[in-house]
ROKEMAR-894624 format. One record per residue: residue in three letters; x, y, z of N, C-alpha, C in turn. Coordinates in steps of 0.02 Angstrom, whole numbers, padded with zeros to 5 digits, always signed. Each point is the difference from the previous one (the first is absolute). Example, Ala and Ser with C-alpha at 12.3 -4.5 7.8 and 13.67 -1.06 7.14 Angstrom:
// residues 2
ALA+00660-00284+00390-00045+00059+00000+00045+00060+00000
SER-00018+00053-00036+00042+00059+00003-00039+00055+00037
***
This chain:
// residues 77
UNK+00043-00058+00000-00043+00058+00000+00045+00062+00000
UNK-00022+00054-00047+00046+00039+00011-00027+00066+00030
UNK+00056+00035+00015-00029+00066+00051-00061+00054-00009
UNK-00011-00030-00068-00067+00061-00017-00057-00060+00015
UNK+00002-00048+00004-00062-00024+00002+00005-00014+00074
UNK+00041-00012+00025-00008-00015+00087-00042+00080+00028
UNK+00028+00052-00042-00035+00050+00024-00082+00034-00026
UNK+00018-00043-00038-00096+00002-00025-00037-00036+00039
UNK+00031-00066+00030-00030-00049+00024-00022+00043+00081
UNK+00059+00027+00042-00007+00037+00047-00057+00080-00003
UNK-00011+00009-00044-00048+00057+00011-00062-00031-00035
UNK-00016-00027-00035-00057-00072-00003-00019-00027+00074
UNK+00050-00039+00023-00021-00019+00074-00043+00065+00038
UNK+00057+00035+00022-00033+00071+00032-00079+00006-00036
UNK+00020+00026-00048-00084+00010-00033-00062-00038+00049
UNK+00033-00063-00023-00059-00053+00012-00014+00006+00066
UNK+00070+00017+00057-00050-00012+00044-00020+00081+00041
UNK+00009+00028-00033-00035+00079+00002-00078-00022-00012
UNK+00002-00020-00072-00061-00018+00004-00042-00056+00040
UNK+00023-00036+00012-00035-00059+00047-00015+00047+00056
UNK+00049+00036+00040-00026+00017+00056-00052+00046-00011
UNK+00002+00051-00054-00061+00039-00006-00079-00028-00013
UNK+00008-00060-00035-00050-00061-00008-00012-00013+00048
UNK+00010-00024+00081-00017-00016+00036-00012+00058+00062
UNK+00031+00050-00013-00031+00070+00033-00068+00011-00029
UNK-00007+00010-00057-00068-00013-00028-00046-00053+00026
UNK+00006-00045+00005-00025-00063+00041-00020+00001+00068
UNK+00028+00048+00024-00002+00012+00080-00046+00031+00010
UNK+00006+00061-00047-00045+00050-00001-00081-00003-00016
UNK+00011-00034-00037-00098-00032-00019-00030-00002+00059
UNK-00049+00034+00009-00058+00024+00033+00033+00024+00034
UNK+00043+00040+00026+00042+00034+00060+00019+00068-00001
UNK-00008-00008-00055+00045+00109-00001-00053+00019-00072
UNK-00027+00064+00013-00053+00049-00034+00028-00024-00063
UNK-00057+00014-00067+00006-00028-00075+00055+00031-00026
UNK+00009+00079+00020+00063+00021-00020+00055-00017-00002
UNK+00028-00018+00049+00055-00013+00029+00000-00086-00030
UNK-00043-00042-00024-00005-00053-00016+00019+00002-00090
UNK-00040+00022-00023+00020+00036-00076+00060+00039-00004
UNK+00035+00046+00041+00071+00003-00005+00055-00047+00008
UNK-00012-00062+00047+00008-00041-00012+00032-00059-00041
UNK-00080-00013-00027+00014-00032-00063+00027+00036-00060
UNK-00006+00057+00008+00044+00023-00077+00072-00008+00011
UNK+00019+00018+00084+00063-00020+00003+00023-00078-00024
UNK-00039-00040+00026+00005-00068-00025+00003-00006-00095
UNK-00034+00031-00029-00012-00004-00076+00070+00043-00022
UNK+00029+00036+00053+00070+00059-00029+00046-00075+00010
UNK+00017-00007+00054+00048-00066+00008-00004-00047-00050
UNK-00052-00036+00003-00010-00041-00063+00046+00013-00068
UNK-00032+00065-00021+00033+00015-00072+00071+00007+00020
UNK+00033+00017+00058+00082+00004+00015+00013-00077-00002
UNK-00024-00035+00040+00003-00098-00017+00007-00012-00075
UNK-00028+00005-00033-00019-00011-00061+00039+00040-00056
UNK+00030+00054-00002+00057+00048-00022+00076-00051+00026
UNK-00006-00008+00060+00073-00033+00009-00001-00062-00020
UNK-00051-00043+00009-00001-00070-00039+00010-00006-00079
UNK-00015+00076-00029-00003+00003-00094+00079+00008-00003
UNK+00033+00027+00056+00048+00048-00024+00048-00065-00001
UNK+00005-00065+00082+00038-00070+00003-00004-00021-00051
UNK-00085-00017-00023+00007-00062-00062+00033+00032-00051
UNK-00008+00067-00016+00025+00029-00064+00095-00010+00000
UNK+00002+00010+00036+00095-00009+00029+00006-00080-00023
UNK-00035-00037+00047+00007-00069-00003+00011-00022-00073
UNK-00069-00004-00067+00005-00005-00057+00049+00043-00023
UNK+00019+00051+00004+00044+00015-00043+00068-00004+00022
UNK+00016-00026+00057+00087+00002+00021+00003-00072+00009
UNK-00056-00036+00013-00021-00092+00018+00057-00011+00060
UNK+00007+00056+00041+00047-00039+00056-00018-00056+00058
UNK-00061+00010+00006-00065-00046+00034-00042+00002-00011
UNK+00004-00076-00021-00077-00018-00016-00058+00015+00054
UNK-00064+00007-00052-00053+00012+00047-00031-00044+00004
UNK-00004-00062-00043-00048-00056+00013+00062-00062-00011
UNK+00005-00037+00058+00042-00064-00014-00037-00054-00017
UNK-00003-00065-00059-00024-00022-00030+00014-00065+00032
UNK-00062-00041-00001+00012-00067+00040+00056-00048-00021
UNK+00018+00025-00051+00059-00036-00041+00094+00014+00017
UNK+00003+00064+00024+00036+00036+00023+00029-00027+00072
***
């Protein structure tokens, strides 16, 4: 693996679990805190997401085009 993708892989992680925890702050919150503050919320959850999803385009895109690690190992492999 080489150093650009270990570091894609590290702000991917982060991402994800930025977002997990905001997913489950959301979760907490159901029926508990006024609609506002529930709908700010979830958009925060829907902002994370697209940061998840930006750093996962940005790994695989590295991955296919430099092939330093694979992303799917094949039962054959």
């Amino acid at each position: 693996m080489c150093q650009s993708h270990a570091e894609l892989l590290q702000v991917y992680s982060k991402a994800l679990a930025v977002f997990t925890a905001t997913l489950e702050a959301l979760d907490a919150a159901r029926g508990s805190v006024p609609t506002d503050e529930y709908k700010r919320l979830a958009k925060y959850v829907d902002q994370t997401n697209v940061l998840v999803t930006q750093a996962r385009d940005k790994l695989e895109a590295h991955t296919l085009e430099h092939g330093c690690f694979p992303l799917v190992h094949s039962a054959e492999a």
